[in-house]
C-alpha positions as CSV (number, residue, x, y, z in Angstrom):
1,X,-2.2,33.8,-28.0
2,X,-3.9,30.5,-29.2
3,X,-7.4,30.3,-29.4
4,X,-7.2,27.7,-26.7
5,X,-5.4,29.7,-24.6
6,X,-7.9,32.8,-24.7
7,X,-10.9,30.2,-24.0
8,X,-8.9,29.4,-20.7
9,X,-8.3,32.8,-19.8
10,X,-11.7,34.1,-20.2
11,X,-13.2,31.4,-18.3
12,X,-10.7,32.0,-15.4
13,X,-11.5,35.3,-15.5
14,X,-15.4,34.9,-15.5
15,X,-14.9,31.9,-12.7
16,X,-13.6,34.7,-10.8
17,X,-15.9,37.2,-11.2
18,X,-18.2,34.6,-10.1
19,X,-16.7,34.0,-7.0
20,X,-15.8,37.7,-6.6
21,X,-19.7,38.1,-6.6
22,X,-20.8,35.8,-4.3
23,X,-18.4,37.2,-2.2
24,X,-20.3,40.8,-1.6
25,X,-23.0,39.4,-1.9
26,X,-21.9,37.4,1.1
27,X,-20.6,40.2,2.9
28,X,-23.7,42.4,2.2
29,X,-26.9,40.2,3.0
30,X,-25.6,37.9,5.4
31,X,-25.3,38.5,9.2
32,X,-21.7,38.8,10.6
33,X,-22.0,40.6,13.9
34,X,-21.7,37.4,15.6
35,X,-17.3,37.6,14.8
36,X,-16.1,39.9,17.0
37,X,-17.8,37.9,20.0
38,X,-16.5,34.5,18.3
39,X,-13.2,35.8,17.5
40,X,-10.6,34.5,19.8
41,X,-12.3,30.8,20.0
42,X,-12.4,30.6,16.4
43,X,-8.4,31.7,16.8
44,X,-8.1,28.8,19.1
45,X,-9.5,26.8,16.7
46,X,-7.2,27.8,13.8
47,X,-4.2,27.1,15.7
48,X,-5.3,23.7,16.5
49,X,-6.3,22.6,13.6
50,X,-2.9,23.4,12.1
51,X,-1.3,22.4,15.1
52,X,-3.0,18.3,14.7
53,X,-2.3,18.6,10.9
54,X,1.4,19.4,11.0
55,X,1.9,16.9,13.9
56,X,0.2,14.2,12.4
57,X,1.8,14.6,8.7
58,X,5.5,15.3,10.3
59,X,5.4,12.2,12.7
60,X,3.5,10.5,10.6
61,X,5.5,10.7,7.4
62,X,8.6,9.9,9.0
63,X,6.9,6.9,10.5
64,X,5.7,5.8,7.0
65,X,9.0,5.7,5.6
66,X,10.0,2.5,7.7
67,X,6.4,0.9,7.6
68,X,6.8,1.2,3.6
69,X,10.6,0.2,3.3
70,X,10.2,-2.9,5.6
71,X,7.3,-4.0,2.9
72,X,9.7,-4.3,0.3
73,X,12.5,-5.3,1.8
74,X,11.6,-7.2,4.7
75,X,12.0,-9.6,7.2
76,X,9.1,-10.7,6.2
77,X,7.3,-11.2,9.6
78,X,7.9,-7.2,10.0
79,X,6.1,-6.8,6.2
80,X,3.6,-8.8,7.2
81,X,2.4,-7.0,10.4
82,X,3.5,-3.9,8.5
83,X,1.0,-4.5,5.1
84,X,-2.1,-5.9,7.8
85,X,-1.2,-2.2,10.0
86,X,-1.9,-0.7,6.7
87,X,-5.3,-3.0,6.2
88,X,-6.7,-2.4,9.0
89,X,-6.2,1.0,9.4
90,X,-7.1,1.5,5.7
91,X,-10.3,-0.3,6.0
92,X,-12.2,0.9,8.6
93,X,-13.6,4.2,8.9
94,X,-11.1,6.9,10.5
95,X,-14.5,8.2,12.7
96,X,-14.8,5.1,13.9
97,X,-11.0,4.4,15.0
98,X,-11.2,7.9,16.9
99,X,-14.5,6.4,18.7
100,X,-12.2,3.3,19.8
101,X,-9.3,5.3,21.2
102,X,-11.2,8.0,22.8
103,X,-14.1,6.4,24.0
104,X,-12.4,2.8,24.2
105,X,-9.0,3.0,25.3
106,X,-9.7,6.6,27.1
107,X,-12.3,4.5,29.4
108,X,-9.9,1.9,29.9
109,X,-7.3,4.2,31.0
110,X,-9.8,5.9,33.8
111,X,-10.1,2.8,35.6
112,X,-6.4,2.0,35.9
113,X,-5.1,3.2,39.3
114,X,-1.7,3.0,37.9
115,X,-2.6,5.5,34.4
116,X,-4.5,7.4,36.8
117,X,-1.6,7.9,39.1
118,X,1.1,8.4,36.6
119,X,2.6,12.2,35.2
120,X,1.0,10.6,32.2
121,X,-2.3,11.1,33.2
122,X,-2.8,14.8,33.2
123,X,-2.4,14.2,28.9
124,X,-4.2,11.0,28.8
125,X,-7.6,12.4,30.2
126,X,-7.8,15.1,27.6
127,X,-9.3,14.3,24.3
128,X,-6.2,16.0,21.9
129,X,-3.7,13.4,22.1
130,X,-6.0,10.8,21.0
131,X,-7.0,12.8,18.5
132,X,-3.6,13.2,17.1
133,X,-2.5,9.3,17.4
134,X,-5.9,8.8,15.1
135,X,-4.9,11.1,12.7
136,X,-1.1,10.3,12.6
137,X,-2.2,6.5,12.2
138,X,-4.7,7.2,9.5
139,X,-1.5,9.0,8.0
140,X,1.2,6.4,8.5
141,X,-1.4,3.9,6.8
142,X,-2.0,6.0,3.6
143,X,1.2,7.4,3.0
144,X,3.5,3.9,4.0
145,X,1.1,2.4,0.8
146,X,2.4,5.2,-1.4
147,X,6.0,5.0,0.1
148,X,5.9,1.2,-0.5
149,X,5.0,1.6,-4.5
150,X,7.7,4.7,-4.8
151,X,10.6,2.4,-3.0
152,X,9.5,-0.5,-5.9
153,X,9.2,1.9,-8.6
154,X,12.7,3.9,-8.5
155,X,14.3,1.7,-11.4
156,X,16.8,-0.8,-10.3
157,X,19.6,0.0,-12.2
158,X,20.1,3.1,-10.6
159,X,20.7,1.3,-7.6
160,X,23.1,-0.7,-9.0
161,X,24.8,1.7,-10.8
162,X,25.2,3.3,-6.9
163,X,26.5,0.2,-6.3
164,X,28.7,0.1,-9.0
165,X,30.6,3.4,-7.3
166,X,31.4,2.1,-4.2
167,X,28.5,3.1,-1.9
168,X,27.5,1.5,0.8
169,X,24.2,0.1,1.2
170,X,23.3,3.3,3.4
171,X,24.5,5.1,1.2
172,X,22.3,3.8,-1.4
173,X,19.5,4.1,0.4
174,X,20.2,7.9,1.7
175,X,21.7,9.0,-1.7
176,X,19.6,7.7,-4.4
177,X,16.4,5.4,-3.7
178,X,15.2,7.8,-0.6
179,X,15.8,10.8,-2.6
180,X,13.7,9.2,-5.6
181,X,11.2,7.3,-4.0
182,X,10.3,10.7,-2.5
183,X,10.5,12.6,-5.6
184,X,7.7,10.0,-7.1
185,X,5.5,10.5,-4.0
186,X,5.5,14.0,-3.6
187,X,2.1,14.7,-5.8
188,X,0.8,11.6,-4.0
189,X,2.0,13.6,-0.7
190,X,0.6,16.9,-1.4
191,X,-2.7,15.3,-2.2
192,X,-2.9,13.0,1.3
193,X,-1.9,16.4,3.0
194,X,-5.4,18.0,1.8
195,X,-6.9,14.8,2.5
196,X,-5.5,14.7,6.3
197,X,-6.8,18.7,6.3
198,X,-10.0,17.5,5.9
199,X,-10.3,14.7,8.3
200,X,-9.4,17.1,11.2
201,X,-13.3,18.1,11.3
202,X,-13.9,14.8,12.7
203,X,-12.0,15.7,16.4
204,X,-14.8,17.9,17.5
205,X,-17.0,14.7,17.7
206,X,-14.6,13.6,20.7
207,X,-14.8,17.5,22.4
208,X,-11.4,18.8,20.5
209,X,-12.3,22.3,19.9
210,X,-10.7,22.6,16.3
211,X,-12.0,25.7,13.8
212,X,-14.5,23.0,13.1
213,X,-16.2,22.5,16.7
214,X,-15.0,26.6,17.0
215,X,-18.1,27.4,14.1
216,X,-20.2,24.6,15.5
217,X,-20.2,26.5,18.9
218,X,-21.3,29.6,17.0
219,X,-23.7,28.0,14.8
220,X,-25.4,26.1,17.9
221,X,-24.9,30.0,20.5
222,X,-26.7,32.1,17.7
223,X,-29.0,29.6,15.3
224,X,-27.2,30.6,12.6
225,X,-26.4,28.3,9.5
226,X,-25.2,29.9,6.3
227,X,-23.2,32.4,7.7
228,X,-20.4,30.4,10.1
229,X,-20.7,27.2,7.4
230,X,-19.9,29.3,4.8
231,X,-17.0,30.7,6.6
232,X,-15.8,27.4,7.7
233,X,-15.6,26.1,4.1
234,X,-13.8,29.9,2.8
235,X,-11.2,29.0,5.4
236,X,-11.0,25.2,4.5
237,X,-10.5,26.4,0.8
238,X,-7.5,28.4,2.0
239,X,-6.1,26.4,4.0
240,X,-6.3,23.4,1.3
241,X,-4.9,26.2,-1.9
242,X,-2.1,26.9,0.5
243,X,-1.1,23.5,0.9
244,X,-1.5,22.8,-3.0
245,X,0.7,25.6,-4.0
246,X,3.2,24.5,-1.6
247,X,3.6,21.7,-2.8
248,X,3.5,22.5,-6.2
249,X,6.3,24.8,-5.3
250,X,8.4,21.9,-4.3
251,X,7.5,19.7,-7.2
252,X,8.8,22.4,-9.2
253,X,12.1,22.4,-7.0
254,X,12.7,18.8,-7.4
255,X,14.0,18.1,-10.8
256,X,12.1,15.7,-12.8
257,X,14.7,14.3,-15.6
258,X,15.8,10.7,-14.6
259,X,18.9,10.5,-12.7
């Protein structure tokens, strides 16, 4: 073992003997009788939390596959409403696009006699659905700007060579410069899951009872801070090292040698 590699270990080791300490020391000093009374909203919470984060990144991924193909390859009035969809959402503040749709286009809704009458209406008067177009938006944006520079960076001649063999330009595009593009983006992916992870805190300003708004309830029912905050971010950290070793996990399932 290389003197580099000891230094790593032992400071992995003492990192965890940190964190192992704080821990108990946690679980020892700090009240926690408030759980059992807080248990199944904070359930609840979980389970929507994951539920808006894999519903945003599933519809929202195979949304951003067109939004960043049509950039490259047109027509060219579809890029450009595509690349300014991508601006806009991009540059303004994801809080503030919830605000619009909840409070905005919510409001708008309520004074339509023909929303108000509709089967739609029973889903358009709750505050989760505009929660979720927010976030799958936000996601479409983000991850159709790193689809467009994996489309442009799988090397050309692999797509001729494709070509070259007969395929069909569906084919091309299913067999060889979707597969790749994808390949290129997955650390890019993995990273704008975590990101989308933590922007699901912001639904609890707009009454969506995620594990956020779940401790928020506890911290505002018992005057407690350190104890439901400090929770909140243990399970935020899990969540977040669960997604990064998943997707490490399939970075290391995709071969990297160039095709």
């Amino acid at each position: 073992m290389t003197e580099a590699t000891k230094f790593w270990v032992i400071h992995r080791i003492v990192l965890a003997a940190i964190g192992i300490s704080i821990l108990v020391c946690c679980a020892i000093f700090l009240r926690w009788d408030w759980l059992p009374d807080y248990y199944s909203i904070i359930l609840k919470g979980l389970w929507l939390t994951l539920w808006l984060l894999v519903a945003s990144v599933a519809i929202g991924f195979a949304l951003a596959l067109p939004v960043g193909l049509v950039q490259v390859t047109g027509p060219k009035p579809l890029a450009v409403l595509a690349r300014g969809f991508c601006n806009i959402i991009r540059g303004t503040p994801l809080l503030l696009q919830l605000w619009l749709l909840y409070y905005g286009l919510g409001s708008l809704f309520s004074t339509m006699p023909e929303i108000r009458g509709s089967a739609m209406w029973p889903y358009l008067r709750q505050a989760w659905p505009y929660a979720l177009l927010c976030l799958t938006m936000s996601f479409v944006a983000y991850e159709a700007e790193v689809m467009r520079g994996a489309f442009l960076g799988v090397p050309k001649g692999e797509l001729e060579a494709a070509r070259a063999f007969g395929f069909s330009e569906w084919q091309v595009f299913r067999k060889v410069w979707l597969p790749r593009a994808i390949q290129r983006a997955l650390p890019t992916l993995g990273g704008e899951v975590v990101l989308q992870l933590k922007a699901t805190p912001l639904v609890a300003t707009i009454t969506v009872i995620d594990v956020y708004g779940a401790f928020s309830k506890v911290r505002q029912d018992t005057f407690l801070t350190y104890e439901p905050l400090l929770l909140l971010a243990l399970v935020y950290m899990l969540f977040a090292g669960l997604l990064v070793l998943f997707f490490r996990y399939l970075e290391n399932r995709v071969p990297s040698k160039q095709a």
